[in-house]
PAZA-947526 format. One record per residue (C-alpha): x, y, z; residue in three letters. Coordinates in steps of 0.001 Angstrom, whole numbers, plus 500000, padded with zeros to 6 digits. Layout:
<recs>
+--------+--------+--------+------+
!     c1 !     c2 !     c3 ! resn !
+--------+--------+--------+------+
!      X !      Y !      Z !  ALA !
...
+--------+--------+--------+------+
</recs>
This chain:
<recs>
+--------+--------+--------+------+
!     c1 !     c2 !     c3 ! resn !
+--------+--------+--------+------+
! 500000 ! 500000 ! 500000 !  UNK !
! 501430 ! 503331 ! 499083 !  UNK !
! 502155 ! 506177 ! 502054 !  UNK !
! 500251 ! 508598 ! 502997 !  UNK !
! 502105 ! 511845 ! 503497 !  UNK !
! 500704 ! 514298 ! 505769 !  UNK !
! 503180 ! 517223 ! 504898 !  UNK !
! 503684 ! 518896 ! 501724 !  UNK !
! 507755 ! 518504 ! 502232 !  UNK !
! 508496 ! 516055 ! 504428 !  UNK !
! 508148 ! 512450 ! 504649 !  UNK !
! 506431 ! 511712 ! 507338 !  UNK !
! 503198 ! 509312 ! 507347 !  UNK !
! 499963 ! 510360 ! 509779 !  UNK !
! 502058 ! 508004 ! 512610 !  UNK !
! 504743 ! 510213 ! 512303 !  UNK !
! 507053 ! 507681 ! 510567 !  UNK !
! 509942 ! 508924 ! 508414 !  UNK !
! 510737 ! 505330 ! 507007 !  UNK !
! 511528 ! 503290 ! 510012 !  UNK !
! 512442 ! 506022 ! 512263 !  UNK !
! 509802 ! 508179 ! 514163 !  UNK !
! 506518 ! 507366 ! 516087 !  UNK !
! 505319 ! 508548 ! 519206 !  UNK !
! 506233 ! 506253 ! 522110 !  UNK !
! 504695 ! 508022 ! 525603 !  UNK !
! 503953 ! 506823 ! 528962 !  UNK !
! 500158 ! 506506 ! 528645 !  UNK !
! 499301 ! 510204 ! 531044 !  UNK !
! 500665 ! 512042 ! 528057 !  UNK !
! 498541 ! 509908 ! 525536 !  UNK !
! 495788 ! 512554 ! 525336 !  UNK !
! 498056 ! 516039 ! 525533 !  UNK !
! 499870 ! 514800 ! 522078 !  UNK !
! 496501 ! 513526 ! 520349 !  UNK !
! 495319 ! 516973 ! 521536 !  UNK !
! 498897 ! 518675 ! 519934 !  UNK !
! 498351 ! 516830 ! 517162 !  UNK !
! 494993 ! 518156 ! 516333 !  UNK !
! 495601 ! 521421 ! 517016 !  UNK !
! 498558 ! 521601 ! 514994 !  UNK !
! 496780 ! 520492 ! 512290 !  UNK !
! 493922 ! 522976 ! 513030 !  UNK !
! 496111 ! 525358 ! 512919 !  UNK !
! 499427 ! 525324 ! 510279 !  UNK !
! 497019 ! 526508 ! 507671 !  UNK !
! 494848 ! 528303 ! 509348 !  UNK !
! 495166 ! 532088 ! 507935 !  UNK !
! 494676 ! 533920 ! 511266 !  UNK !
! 497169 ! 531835 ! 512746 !  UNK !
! 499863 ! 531867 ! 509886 !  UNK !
! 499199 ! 535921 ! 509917 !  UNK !
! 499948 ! 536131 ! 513647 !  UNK !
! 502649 ! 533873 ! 513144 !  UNK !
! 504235 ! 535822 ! 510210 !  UNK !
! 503330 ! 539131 ! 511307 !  UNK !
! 505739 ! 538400 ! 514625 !  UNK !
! 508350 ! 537013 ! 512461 !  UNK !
! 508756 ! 540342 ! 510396 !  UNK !
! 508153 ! 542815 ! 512954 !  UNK !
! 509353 ! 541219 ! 516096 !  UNK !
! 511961 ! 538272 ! 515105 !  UNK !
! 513338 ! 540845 ! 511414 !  UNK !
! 512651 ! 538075 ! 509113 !  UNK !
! 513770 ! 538118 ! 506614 !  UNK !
! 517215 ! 536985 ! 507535 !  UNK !
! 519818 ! 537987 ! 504792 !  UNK !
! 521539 ! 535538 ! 502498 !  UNK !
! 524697 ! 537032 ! 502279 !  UNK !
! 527295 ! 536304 ! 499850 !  UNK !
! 530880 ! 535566 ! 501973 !  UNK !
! 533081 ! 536942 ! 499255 !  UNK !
! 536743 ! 536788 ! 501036 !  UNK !
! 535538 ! 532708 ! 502758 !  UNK !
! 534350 ! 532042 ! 499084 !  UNK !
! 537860 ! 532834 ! 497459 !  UNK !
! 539687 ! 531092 ! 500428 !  UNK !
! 537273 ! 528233 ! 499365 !  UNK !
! 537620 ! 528246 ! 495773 !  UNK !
! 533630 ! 528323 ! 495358 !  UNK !
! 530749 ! 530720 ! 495682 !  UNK !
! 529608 ! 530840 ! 499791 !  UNK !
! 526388 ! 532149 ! 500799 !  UNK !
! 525641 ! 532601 ! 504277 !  UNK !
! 522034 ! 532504 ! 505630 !  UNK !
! 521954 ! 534854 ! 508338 !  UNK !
! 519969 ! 533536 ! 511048 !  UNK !
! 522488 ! 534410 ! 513934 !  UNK !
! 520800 ! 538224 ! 513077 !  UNK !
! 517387 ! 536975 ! 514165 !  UNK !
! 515936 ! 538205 ! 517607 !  UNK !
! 517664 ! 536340 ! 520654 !  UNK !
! 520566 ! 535574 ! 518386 !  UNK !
! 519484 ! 532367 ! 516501 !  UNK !
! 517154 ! 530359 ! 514792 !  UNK !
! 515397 ! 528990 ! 517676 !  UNK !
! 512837 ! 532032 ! 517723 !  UNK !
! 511105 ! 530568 ! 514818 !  UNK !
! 509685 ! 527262 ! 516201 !  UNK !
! 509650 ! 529037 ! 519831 !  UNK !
! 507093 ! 531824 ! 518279 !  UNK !
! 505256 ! 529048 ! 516581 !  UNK !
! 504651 ! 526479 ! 519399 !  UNK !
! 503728 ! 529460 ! 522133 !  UNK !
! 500870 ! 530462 ! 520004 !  UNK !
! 499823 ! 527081 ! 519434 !  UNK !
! 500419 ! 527053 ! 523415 !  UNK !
! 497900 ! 529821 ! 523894 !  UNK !
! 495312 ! 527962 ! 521228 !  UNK !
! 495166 ! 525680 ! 523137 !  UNK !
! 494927 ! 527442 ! 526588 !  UNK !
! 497617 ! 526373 ! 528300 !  UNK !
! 499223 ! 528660 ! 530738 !  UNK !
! 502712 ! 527429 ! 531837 !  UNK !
! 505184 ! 526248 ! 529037 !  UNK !
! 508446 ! 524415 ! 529736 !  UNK !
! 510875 ! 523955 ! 527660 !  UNK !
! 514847 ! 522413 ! 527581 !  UNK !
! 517972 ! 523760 ! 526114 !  UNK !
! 521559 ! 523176 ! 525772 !  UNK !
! 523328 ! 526056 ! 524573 !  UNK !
! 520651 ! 528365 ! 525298 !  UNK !
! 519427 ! 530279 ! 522865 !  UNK !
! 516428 ! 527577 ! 522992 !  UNK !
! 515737 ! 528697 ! 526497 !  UNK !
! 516188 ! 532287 ! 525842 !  UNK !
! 514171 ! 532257 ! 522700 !  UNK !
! 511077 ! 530958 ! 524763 !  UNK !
! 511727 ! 532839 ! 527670 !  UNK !
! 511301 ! 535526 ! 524818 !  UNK !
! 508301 ! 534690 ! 523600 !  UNK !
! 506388 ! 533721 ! 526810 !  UNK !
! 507257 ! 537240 ! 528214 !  UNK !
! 505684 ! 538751 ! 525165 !  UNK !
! 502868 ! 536430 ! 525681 !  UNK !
! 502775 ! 537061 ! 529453 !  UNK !
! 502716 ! 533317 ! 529898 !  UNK !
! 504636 ! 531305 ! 533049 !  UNK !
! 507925 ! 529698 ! 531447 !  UNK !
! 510150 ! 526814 ! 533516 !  UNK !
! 513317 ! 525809 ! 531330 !  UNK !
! 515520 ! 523109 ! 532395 !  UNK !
! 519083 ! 522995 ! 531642 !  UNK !
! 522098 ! 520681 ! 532054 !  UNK !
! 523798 ! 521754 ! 535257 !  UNK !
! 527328 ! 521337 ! 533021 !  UNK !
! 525888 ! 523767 ! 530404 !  UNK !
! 524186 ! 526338 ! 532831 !  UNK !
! 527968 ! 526759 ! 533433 !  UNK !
! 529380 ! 527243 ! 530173 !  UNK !
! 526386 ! 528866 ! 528403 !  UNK !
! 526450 ! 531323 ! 531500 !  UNK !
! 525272 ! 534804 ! 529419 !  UNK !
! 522408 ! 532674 ! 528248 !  UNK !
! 521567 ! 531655 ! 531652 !  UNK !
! 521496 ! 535465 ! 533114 !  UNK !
! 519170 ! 536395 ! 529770 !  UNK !
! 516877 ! 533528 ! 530365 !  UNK !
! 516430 ! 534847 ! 534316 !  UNK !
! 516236 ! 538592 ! 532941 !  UNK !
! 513384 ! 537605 ! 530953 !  UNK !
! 511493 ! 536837 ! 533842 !  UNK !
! 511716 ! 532670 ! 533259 !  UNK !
! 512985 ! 530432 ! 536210 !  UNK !
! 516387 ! 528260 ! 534605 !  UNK !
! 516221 ! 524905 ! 536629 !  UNK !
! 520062 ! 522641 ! 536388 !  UNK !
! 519463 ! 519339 ! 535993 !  UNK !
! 522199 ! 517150 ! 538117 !  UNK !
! 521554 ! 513483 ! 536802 !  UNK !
! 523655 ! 511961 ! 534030 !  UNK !
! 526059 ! 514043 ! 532000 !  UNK !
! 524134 ! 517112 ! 533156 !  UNK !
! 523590 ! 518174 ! 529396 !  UNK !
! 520768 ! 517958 ! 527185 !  UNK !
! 520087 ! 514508 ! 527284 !  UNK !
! 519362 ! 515245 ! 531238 !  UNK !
! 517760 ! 517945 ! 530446 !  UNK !
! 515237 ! 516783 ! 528243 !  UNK !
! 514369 ! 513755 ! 530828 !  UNK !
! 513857 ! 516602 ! 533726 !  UNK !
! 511438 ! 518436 ! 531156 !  UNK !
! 509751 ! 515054 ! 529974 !  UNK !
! 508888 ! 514748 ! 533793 !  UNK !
! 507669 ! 517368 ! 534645 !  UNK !
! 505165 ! 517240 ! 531760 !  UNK !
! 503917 ! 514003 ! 532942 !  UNK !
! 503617 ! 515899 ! 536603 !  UNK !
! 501540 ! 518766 ! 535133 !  UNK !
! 499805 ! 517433 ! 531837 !  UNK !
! 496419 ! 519770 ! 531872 !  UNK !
! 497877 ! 523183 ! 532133 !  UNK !
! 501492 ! 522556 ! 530448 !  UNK !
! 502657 ! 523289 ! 526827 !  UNK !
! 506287 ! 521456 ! 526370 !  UNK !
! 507902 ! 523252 ! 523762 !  UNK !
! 511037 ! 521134 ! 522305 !  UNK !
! 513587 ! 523053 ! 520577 !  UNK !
! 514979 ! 520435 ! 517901 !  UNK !
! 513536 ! 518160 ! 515499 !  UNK !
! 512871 ! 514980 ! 518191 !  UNK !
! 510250 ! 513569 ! 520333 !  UNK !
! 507063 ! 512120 ! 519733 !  UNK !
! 505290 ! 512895 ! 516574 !  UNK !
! 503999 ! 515526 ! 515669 !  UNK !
! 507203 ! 517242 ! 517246 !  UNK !
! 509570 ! 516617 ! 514578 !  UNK !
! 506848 ! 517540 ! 511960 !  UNK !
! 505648 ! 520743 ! 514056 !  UNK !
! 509113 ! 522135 ! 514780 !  UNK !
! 510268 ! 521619 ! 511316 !  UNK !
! 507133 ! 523219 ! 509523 !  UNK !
! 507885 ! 526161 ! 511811 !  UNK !
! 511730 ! 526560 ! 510744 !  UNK !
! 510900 ! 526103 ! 507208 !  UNK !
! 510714 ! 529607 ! 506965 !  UNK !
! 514351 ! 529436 ! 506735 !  UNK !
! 514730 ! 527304 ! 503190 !  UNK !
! 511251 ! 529538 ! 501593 !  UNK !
! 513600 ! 532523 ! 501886 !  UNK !
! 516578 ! 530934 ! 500798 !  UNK !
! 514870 ! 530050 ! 497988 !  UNK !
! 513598 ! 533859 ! 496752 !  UNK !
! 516616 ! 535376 ! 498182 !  UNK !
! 519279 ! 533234 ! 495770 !  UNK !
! 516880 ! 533866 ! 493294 !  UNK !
! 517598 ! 537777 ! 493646 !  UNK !
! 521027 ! 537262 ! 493763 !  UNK !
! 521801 ! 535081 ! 491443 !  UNK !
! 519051 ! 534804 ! 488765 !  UNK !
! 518593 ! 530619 ! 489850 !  UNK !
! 516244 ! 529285 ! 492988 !  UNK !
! 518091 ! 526314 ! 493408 !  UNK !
! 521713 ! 526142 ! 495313 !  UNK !
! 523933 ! 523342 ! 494447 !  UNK !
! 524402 ! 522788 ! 497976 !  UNK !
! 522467 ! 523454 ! 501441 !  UNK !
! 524990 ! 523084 ! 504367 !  UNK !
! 523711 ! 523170 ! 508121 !  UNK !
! 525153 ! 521687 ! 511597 !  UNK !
! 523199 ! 519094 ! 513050 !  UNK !
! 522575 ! 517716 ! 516950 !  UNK !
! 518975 ! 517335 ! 516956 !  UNK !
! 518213 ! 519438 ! 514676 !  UNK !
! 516136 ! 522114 ! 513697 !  UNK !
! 518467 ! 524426 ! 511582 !  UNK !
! 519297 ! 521597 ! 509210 !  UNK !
! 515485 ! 520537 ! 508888 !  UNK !
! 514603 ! 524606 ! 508221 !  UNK !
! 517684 ! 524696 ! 506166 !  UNK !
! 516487 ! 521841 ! 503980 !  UNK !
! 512703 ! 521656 ! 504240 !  UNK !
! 511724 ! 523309 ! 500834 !  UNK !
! 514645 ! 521594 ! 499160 !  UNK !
! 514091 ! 517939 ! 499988 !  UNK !
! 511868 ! 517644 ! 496605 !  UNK !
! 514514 ! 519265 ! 494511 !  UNK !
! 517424 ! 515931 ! 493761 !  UNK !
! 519592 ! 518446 ! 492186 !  UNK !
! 519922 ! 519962 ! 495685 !  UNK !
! 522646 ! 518386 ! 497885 !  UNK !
! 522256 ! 518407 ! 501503 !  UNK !
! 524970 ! 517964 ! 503864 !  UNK !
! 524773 ! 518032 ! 507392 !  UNK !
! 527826 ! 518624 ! 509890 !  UNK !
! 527277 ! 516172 ! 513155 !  UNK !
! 529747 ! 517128 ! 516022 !  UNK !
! 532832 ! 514341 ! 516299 !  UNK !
! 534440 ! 515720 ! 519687 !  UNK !
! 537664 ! 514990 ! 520056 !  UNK !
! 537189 ! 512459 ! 517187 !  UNK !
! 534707 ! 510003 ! 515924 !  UNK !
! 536266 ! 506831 ! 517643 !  UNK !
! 538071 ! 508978 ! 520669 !  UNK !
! 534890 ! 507837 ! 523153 !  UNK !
! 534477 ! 511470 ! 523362 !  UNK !
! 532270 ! 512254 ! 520649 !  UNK !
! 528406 ! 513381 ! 519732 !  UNK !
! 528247 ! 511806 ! 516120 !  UNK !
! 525065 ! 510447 ! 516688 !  UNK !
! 524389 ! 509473 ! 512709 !  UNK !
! 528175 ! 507652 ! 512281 !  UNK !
! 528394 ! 506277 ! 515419 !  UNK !
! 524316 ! 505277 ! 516538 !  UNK !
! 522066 ! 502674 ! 516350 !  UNK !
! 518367 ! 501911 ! 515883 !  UNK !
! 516826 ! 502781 ! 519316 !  UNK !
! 514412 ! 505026 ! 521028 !  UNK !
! 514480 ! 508671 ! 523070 !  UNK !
! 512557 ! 510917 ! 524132 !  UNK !
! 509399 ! 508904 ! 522353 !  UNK !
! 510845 ! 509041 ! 518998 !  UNK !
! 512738 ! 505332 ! 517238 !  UNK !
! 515587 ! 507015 ! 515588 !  UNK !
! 519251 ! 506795 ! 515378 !  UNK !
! 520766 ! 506895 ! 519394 !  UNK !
! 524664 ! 506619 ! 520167 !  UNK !
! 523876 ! 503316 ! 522954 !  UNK !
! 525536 ! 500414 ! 523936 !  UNK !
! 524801 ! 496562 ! 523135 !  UNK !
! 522610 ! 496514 ! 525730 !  UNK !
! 520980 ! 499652 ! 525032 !  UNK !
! 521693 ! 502196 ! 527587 !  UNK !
! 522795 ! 505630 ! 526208 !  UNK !
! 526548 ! 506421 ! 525647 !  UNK !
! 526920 ! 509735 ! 527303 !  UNK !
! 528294 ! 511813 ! 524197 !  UNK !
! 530622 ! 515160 ! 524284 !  UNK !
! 531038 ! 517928 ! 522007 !  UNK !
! 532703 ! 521751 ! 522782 !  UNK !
! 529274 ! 522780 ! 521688 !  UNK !
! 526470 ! 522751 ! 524455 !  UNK !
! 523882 ! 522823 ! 521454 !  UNK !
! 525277 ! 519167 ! 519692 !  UNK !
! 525633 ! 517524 ! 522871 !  UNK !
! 523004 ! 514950 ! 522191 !  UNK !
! 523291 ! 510820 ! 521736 !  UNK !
! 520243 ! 511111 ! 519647 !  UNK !
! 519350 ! 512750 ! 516338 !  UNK !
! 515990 ! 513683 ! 515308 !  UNK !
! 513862 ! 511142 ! 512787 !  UNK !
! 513835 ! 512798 ! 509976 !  UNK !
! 517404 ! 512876 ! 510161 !  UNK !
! 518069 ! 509486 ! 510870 !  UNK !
! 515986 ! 508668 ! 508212 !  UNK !
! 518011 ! 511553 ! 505519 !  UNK !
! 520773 ! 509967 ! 506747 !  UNK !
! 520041 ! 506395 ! 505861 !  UNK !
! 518342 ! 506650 ! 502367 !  UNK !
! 521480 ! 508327 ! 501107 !  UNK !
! 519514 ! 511683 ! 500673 !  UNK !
! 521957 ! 513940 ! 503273 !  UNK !
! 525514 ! 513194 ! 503279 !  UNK !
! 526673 ! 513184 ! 506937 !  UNK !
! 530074 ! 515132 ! 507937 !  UNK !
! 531886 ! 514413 ! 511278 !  UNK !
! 533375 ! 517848 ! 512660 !  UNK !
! 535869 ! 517900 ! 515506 !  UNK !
! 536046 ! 520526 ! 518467 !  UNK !
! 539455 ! 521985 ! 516595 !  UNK !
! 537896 ! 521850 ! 512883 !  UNK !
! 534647 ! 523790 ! 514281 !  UNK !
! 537248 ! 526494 ! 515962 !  UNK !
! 539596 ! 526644 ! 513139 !  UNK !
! 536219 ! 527244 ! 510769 !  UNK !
! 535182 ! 530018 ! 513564 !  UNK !
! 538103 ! 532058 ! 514063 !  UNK !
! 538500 ! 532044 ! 509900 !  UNK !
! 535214 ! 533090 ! 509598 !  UNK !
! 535473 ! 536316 ! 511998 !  UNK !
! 539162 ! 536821 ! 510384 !  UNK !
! 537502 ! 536672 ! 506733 !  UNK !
! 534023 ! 538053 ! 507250 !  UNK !
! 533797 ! 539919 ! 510390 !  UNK !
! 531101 ! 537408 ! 511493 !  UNK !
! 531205 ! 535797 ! 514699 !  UNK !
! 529271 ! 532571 ! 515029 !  UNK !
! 527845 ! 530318 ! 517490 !  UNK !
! 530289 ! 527001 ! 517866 !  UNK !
! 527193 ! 524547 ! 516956 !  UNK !
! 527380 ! 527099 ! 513179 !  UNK !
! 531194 ! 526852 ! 513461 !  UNK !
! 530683 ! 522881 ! 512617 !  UNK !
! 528909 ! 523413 ! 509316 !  UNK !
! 531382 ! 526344 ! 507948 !  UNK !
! 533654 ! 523462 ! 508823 !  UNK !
! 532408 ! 521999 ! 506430 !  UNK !
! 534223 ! 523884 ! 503259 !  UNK !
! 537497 ! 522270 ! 504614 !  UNK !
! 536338 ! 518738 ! 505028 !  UNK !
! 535138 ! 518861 ! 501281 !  UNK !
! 536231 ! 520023 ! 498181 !  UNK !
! 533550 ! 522284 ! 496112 !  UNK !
! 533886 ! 522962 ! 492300 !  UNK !
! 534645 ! 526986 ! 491411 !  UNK !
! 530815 ! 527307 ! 489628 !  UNK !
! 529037 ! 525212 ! 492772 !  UNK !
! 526790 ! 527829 ! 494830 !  UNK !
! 526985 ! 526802 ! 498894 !  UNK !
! 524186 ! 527942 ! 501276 !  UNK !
! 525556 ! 527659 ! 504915 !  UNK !
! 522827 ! 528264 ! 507433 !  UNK !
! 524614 ! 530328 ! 510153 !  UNK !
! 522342 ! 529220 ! 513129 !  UNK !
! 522965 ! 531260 ! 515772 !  UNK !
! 525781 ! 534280 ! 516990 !  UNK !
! 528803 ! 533509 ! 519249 !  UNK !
! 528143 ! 535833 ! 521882 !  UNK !
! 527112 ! 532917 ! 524297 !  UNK !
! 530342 ! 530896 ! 522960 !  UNK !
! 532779 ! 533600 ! 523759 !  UNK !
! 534488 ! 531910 ! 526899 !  UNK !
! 535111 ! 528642 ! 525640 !  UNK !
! 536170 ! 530122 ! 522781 !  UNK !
! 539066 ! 532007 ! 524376 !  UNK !
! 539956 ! 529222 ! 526501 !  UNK !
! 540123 ! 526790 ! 523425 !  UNK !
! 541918 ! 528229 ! 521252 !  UNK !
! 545517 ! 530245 ! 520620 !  UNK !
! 546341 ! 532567 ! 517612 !  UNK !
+--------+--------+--------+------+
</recs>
């Protein structure tokens, strides 16, 4: 029998299946708050007073559109033609405002009045610590106790905001934990909670629902290389990838379009078989977390591998379904970035550009170096987010 795709982009069948990977597998008190999500969401996406709210806030408040800018000094270091999607000069300082604007005005549709949401490096946490103050809506985000240390300006914005930052002490005190802590207290508060996940994972419709909401990101891509270059299509779309949201924004309006090569940038640590490492795609296996069967770094017995990267936003042992499933099928190629290759790519961006970017960008701008491009090819790289946040580890990691 032939699928039934429930999104005009993605494939993803009405159970939330991208091929094998996907689903929605909950403890049985959150049954009815994601059959709920569900319909609303589909209520909603097309709905034209919701999509007008929605894009009115992303022009006025967010300054959508981001540029596509054309990196003229990286492109001649490259030997190719480098366009950088701007998305660090969004509101907050990343992407993550997109899906965050999004999910709290689904939030409000559906009357909840506390959201919660995780984050790793951040700009997750700020983003809807943004939004619910605009909304004037309770927010509780939870946060490895490891990264409330390094991602310390983030921390101070999401408090400033008005937001209560909980650290999460169990496991590797990332976003793994951190996600588990926010899973919980869902189950603790299901009638008047909205969990708003920053990446492309969890139960279905997550993936779906945070990736409709990013796709904003690839639409403009698409008119703005038009404008520049007299052609809609790039030869390549570049984007970093942990759970990931930027990549599925990056790529959403391009997965239809075979001529258009996607590559994602995983994080590798301190190298893909050190033991210290976050490449979830090389190095995982068919598993499930955080209610989603996709691709999780685990051991032969199945209990998560604890995985590292230098950037709090990559730190993850699992990857999001659609990815896994990108991945797989041969349809993304799959890069392995190390700590120094994402700082090398930083510090020659800011040197060559003037452009700062957030270490979980730094890995796909890695990317360049890791592969060579042909002198006609035309490369978007999604810049995801700024390096403000990044700017200690940065100058504790690396020497001129």
């Amino acid at each position: 029998m032939e699928t039934k795709f429930i999104d005009p982009f993605l494939p993803v069948d009405e159970n939330g299946y991208y091929g094998p990977f996907g689903g929605a597998y909950i403890p049985e008190i959150l049954h009815s708050n994601v059959e709920k999500l569900k319909e609303a969401f589909a209520r909603y996406i097309d709905d034209p007073g919701f999509i007008a709210e929605y894009e009115g806030l992303l022009r006025d408040y967010v300054g959508r559109p981001t540029p596509l800018y054309h990196a003229a000094r990286l492109s001649e270091h490259f030997g190719t033609n480098i366009y950088l999607k701007r998305e660090d000069l969004c509101h907050t300082g990343a992407h993550k405002i997109n899906n965050a604007i999004g999910s709290v005005l689904l939030a409000k549709r559906m009357g909840k009045t506390r959201i919660i949401a995780e984050t790793g490096a951040g700009q997750h946490g700020v983003a809807v610590a943004t939004v619910c103050a605009l909304a004037g809506l309770e927010c509780v985000v939870y946060m490895g106790a490891t990264d409330v240390a390094r991602q310390k300006p983030n921390v101070e914005r999401i408090k400033m905001l008005g937001a209560t930052v909980v650290p999460v002490e169990s496991g590797n005190k990332t976003l793994k934990d951190a996600t588990n802590e926010a899973i919980r207290d869902w189950c603790c508060n299901p009638s008047d909670t909205f969990y708003v996940i920053g990446s492309t994972v969890g139960p279905h419709p997550y993936p779906q629902m945070v990736a409709r909401f990013q796709s904003v990101i690839s639409r403009e891509i698409r008119r703005q290389l038009k404008s520049l270059t007299g052609r809609e299509l790039p030869d390549y779309v570049v984007a970093c990838i942990g759970g990931g949201s930027n990549a599925a924004g990056a790529f959403y309006h391009f997965l239809k379009e075979p001529g258009v090569r996607l590559i994602a940038a995983e994080a590798a640590g301190l190298g893909v078989d050190s033991g210290e490492s976050a490449a979830t795609i090389r190095l995982g296996k068919e598993g499930i977390i955080h209610g989603s069967r996709t691709l999780v770094m685990q051991t032969e017995d199945g209990q998560i591998v604890e995985p590292y990267s230098i950037s709090a936003g990559l730190d993850y042992p699992g990857v999001g379904p659609l990815h896994a499933w990108l991945a797989t099928s041969g349809r993304a190629e799959v890069l392995a970035v190390t700590d120094r290759e994402a700082l090398d790519a930083a510090y020659l961006l800011t040197r060559t550009e003037g452009i700062i970017p957030a270490l979980e960008s730094a890995h796909a701008l890695a990317v360049p170096g890791q592969k060579k491009f042909r002198p006609d090819d035309v490369v978007v790289i999604n810049v995801s987010g700024r390096g403000d946040k990044d700017m200690e580890t940065y100058l504790g990691n690396y020497k001129i």
